[in-house]
C-alpha positions as CSV (number, residue, x, y, z in Angstrom):
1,X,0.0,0.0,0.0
2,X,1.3,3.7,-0.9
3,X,1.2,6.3,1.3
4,X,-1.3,8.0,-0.5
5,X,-3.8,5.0,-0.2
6,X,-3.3,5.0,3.7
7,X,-4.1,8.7,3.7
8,X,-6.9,8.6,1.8
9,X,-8.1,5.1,3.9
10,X,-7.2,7.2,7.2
11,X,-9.1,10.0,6.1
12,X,-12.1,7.9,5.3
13,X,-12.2,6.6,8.6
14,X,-11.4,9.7,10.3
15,X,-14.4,11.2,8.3
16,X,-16.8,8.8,9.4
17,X,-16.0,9.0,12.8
18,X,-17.2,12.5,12.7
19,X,-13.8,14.2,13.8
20,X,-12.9,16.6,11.2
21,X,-14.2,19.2,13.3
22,X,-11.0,21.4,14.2
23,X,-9.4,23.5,12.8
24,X,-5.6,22.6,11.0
25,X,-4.0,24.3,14.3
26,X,-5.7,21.9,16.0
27,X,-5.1,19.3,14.3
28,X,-1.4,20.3,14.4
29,X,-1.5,20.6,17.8
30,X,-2.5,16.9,18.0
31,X,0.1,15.9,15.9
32,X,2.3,17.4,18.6
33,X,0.3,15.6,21.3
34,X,1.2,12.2,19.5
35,X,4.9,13.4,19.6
36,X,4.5,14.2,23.4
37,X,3.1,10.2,23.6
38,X,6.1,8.5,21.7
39,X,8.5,10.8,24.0
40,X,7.3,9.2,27.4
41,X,7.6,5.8,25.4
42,X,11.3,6.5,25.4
43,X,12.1,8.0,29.0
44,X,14.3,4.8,29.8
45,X,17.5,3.5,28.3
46,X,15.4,1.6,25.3
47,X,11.9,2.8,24.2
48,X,8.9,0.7,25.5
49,X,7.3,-2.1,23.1
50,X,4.1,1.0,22.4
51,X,6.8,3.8,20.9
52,X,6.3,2.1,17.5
53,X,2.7,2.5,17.8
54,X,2.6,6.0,18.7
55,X,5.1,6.3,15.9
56,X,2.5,5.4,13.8
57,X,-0.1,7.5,15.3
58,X,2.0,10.8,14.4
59,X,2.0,9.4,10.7
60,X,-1.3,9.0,11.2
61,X,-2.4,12.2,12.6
62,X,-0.1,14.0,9.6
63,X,-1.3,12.2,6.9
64,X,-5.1,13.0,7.7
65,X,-4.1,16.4,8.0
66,X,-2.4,16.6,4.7
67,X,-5.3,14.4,3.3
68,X,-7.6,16.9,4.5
69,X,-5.3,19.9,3.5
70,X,-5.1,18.6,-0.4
71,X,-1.9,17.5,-0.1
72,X,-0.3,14.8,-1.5
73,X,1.6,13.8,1.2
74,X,3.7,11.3,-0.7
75,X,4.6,13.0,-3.6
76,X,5.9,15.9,-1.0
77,X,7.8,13.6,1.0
78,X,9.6,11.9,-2.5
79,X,10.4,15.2,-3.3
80,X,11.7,15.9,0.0
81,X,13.7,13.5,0.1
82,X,15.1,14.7,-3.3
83,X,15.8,18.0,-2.0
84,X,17.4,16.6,0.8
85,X,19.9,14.5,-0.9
86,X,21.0,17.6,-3.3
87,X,21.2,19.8,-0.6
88,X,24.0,17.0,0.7
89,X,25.2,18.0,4.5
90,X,25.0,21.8,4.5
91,X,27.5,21.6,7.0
92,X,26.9,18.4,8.9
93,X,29.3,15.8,10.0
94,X,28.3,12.3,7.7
C-alpha cells in the first residue's frame, strides 16, 4: 500500500468518525500531542514495546491532516527527500 492510499483510507475513517471538526492548528496541535506520547515511550534506556505504535499515530495524525489539506503527502515527502539528498550535509558531519 502507498502512502497515499493510507491517507486517503485514514481520512475515510477519520471522516466517518465524525472528527474533522478542528481546525488545522488543532489538528497540528495533536500531531504534537502524538509526539509528546512517543517521547514518554522512550524515558528509559530503550523505548517501551508501544513507541512504534505512537510512531505510527504521528503518521497518522499528519497524513489526515495533509489528506484533508489537499496534499499529496507522498509526492511531498519523495520530493523531500530529493531536496534533501541535493542539498548534501549543508554543513553536517556524515
Amino acid at each position: 500500500m502507498h502512502l497515499k492510499d493510507i491517507a486517503k483510507q485514514n481520512y475515510d475513517w477519520v471522516e466517518r468518525m465524525g472528527w474533522h471538526n478542528k481546525t488545522p492548528l488543532e489538528a497540528l496541535a495533536l500531531v504534537a500531542s502524538e509526539v509528546g506520547e512517543a517521547i514518554n515511550e522512550c524515558r528509559n534506556d530503550e523505548p517501551t514495546p508501544e513507541f512504534g505504535e505512537e510512531l505510527a499515530d504521528i503518521i497518522l495524525r499528519v497524513v489526515d491532516l495533509a489528506q484533508w489539506q489537499g496534499i499529496d503527502i507522498e509526492q511531498k515527502v519523495i520530493d523531500k527527500m530529493i531536496k534533501n539528498e541535493n542539498r548534501g550535509s549543508r554543513g553536517r558531519l556524515k
